[in-house]
N, C-alpha and C positions, 0 to 999 in steps of 0.2 A: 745564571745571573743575567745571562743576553734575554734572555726569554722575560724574565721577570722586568727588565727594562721596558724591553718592546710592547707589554703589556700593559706595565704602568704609564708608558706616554700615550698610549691608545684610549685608556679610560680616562686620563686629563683631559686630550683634546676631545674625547666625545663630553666631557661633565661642561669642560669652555662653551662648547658649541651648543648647550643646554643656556649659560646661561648666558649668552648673546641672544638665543631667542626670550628671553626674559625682558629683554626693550621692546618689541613688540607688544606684551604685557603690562609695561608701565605706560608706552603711551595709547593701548586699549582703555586702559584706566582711567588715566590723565583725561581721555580725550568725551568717554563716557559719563565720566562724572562733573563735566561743566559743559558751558553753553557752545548750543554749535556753531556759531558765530567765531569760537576763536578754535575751532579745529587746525584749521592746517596749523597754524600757530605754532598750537601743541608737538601736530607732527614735525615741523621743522624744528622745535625745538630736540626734543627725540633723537632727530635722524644727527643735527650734530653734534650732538651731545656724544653720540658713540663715538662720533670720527673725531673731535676734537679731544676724547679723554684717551681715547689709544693715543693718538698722538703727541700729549702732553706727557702721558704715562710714559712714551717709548724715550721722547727726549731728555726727560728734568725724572720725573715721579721713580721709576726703577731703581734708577742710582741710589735716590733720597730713602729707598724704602728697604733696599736688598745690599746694596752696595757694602764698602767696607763700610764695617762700623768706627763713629767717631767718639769719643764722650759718652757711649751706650745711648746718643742721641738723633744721629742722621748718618745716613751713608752717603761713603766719598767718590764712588767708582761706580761701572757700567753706566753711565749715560751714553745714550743709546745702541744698548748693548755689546760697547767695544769693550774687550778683555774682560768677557767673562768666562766664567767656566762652563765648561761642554755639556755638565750635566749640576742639575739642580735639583735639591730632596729627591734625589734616586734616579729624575723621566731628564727628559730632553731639556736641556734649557729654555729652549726655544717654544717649545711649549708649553712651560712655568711661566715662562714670559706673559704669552698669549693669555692664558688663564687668569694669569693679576691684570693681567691690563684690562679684560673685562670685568674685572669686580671696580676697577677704578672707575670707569664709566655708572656701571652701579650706583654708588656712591652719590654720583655728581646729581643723576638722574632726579634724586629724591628730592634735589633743590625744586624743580620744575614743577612739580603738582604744589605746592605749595604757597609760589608765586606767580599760577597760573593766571592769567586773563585781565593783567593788567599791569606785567614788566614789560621793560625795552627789550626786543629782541637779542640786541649789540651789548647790552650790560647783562643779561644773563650769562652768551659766551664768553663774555670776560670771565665773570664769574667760576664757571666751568673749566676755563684754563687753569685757574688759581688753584680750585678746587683739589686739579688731577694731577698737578705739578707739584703743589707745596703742601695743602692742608692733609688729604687724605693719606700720603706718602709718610707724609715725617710720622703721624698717629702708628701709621700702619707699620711700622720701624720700629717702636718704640712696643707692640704688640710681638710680631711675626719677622719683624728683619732682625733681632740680638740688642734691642733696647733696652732701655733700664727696665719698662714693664713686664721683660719678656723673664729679665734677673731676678724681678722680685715673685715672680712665680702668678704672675697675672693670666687666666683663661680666658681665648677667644677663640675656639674651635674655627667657625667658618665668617666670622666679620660681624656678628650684633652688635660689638659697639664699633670695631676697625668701618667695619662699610654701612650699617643699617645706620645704630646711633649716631654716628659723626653725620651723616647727609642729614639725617632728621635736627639734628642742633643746628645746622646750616639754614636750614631749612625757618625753622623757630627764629632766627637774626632776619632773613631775610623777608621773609613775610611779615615780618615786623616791621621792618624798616620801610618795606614799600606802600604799606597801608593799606584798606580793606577796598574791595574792590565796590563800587559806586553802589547806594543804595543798599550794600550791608547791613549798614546799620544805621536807625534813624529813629532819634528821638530816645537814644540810650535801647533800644528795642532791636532784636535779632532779627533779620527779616532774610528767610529762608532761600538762597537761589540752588534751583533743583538744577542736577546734571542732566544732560537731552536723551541717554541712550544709556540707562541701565544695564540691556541685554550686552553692548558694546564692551561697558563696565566688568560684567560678568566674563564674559571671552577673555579678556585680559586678566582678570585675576585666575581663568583657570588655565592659562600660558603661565602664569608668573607661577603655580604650584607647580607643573609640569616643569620648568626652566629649575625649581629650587631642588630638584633630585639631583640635577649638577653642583649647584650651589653649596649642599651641603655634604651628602658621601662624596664628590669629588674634592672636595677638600682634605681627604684622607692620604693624597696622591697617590695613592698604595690600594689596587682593585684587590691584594691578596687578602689585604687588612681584616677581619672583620668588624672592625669598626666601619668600614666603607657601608656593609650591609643594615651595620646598627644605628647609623644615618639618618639611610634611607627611610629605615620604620618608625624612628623619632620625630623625621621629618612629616612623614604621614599622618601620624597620631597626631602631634601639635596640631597641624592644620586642622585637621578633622575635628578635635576636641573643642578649637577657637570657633569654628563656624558653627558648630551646637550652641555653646554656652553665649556666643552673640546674638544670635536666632533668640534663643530664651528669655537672656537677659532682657533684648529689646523689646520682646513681646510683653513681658511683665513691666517695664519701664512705659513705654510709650504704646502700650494697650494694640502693637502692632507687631508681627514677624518684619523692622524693618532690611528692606533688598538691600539699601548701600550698606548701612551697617554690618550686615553681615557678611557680603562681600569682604569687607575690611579687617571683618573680624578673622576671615580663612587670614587673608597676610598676615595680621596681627602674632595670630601662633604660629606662621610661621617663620617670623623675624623670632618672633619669643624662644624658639628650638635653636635657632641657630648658633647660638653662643655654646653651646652645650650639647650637639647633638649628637656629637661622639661620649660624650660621660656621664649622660642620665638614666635613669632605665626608662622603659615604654612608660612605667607609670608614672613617672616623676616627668615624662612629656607631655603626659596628657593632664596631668594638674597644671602646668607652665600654661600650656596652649589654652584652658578652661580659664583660667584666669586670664590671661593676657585677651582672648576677645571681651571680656568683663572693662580690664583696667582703659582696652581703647576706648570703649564707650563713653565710660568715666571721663578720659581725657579729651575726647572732640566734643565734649560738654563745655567741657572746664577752661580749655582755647576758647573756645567761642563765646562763650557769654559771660564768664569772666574776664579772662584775658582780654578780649576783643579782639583778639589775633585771627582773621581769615584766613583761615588753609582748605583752601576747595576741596581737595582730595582726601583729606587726612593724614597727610604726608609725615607730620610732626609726630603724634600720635601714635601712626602705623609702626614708622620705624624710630624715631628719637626714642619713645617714652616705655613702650613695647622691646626695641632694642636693650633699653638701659634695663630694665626688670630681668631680660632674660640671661643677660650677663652677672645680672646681681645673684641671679638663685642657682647659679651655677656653688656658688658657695652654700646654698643650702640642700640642693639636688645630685651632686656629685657623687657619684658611688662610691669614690676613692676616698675624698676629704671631705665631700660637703659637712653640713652640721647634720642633715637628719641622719645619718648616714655612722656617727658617731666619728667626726673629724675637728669638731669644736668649732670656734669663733677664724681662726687665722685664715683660711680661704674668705670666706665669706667678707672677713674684713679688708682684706687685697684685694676683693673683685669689686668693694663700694669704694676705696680708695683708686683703684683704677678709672674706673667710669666717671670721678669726679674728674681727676686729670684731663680726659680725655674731651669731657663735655666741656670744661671750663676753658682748654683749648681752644677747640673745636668753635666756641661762641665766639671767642676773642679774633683768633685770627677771621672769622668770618666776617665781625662786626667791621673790621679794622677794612679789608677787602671792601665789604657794600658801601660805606660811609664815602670811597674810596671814589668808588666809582657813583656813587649818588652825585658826592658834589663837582666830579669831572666830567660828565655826561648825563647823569639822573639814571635812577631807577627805572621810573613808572612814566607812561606813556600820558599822552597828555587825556584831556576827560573827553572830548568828542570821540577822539580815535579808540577810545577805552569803549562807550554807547556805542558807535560804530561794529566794533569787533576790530580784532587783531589779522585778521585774515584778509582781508579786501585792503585795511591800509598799510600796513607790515610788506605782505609779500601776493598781493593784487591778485587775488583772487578766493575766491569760498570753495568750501567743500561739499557744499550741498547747490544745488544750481533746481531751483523752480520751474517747470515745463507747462 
């Protein structure tokens, strides 16, 4: 049993330390797919992003998410980590700890691409404390800590909707609320701002596949499992299946193989796996993944020239709408219960009945937070310093320097 311990908190903190390098990935992304004007921006954004969600996590978020259960609605105990138990789901506390605390950062991250290159600095981190203290916690509770969602028999393997979808609904308020950024849109017309550094783009989306091999078989806590290994290979395939059928789709849609898109589309399956990538088989991942790079397309259409909602990144998309799907077909892909699978309507129906909670959550307290801070301090930066770039008047200095 000693052995089996030592080995399972070995593979937690190696799968953590997989996806702590996953921020370096979002802000390759973040930083590739907009203008380089507001680089550091992004990276500052980023860099506290991680520090301020571990530390929001370790003070308020753990309690609310692990702690006792109250109401099957929030937890009362461990803030910051006092009286807890020595060991958690089998490994180290202390490394259970570590592990959530970087999915909480996660979480928070996906706010950032989405309200890129044209929020306050100061009202994002506010943002970001709320996120990692209250919003993402209590969902995650009600998912993974002995919440009513977790009683009604609600599936969320490794976080599609606890940490993908709930940042991407976040994400959806806030970008919203802030508005598009200058020159979006004019005269009712879309008017396209390209990202400075595609290749940039690409490096970080293929840290963010590499980071998601933690992400997802470390969520098994258990390296004896093998579901730890069946993961791994679901995780693979999603990916792999989304950046085909993105590639595809886009080349038949817009008469082009396009890069960003399909960039988006490798995340796409692999938020789409996540919810299920311990209970699907290889093939029921790689139809998930083949559609969900299809559905992101769909949807960073359907934001932007319907909606009017500006998400630089595809933030909303990637993980909100891709998140919510891949949760959903957990009820129809599930080996055990899904519906193809001959388990009938009742999964299926718990896993739409979840994701509504979680989403309608997820919007409100968000809404309630930005509105919050809109009319305390404002959102959005003012219009020069927005033309300008965020980098020179934010935090005085550029990332690129002309010789």
């Amino acid at each position: 049993m000693e052995t089996i311990f030592l080995l399972n908190s070995m593979w937690v903190l190696i799968a953590a330390i997989l996806v702590f390098i996953m921020h370096a990935g979002f802000a390759m992304v973040e930083i590739g797919f907009t203008q380089s004007k507001n680089a550091v921006n992004i990276i500052m954004k980023n860099f506290v992003t991680v520090s301020i969600g571990v530390i929001g996590f370790f003070v308020i978020g753990y309690g609310i998410m692990y702690g006792k259960d109250i109401f099957s609605v929030f937890g009362s105990n461990g803030f910051m980590l006092i009286n807890v138990p020595k060991t958690s789901s089998g490994i180290s506390f202390e490394i259970f700890f570590f592990f959530q605390a970087i999915f909480a950062a996660t979480c928070a991250t996906i706010v950032s691409g989405a309200m890129a290159e044209r929020t306050k600095f100061t009202s994002y981190i506010i943002f970001c404390i709320i996120i990692t203290t209250l919003i993402y916690p209590l969902i995650g509770h009600w998912i993974w800590g002995g919440g009513f969602l977790s009683e009604l028999g609600f599936r969320d393997f490794a976080g599609g909707t606890a940490v993908h979808a709930v940042g991407g609904f976040a994400a959806f308020v806030g970008a919203k609320l802030v508005g598009a950024r200058a020159g979006k849109y004019k005269h009712g017309k879309v008017k396209a701002i390209p990202g400075h550094n595609i290749p940039l783009g690409a490096l970080g989306t293929l840290i963010l596949w590499f980071g998601w091999f933690g992400f997802n078989p470390g969520s098994t806590l258990d390296i004896t499992s093998e579901l730890t290994a069946h993961a791994a290979v679901t995780t693979l395939l999603g990916g792999a299946m989304a950046t085909a059928s993105s590639a595809i789709f886009s080349y038949i849609k817009y008469k082009k193989p396009d890069a960003g898109l399909t960039l988006n589309g490798a995340l796409a399956g692999l938020v789409g796996v996540t919810a299920g990538a311990s209970m699907i088989s290889y093939f029921g991942a790689m139809i998930i993944g083949a559609i969900a790079g299809i559905i992101m397309i769909l949807s960073v259409e359907f934001i932007d020239t319907v909606l009017k909602i500006d998400d630089p990144v595809g933030a909303i998309s990637v993980h909100g709408v891709c998140g919510t799907f891949g949760t959903v077909a957990i009820g129809l892909f599930a080996t055990d219960k899904g519906l193809f699978y001959g388990g009938g309507f009742k999964l299926l129906g718990i896993q739409i009945l979840g994701v509504v909670i979680c989403a309608a959550t997820a919007i409100v307290l968000s809404y309630i937070a930005f509105i919050l801070i809109k009319k305390n301090i404002g959102l959005r930066v003012k219009h020069h310093e927005e033309l300008s770039g965020l980098d020179t008047i934010e935090h005085g200095i550029s990332a690129y320097i002309d010789l």
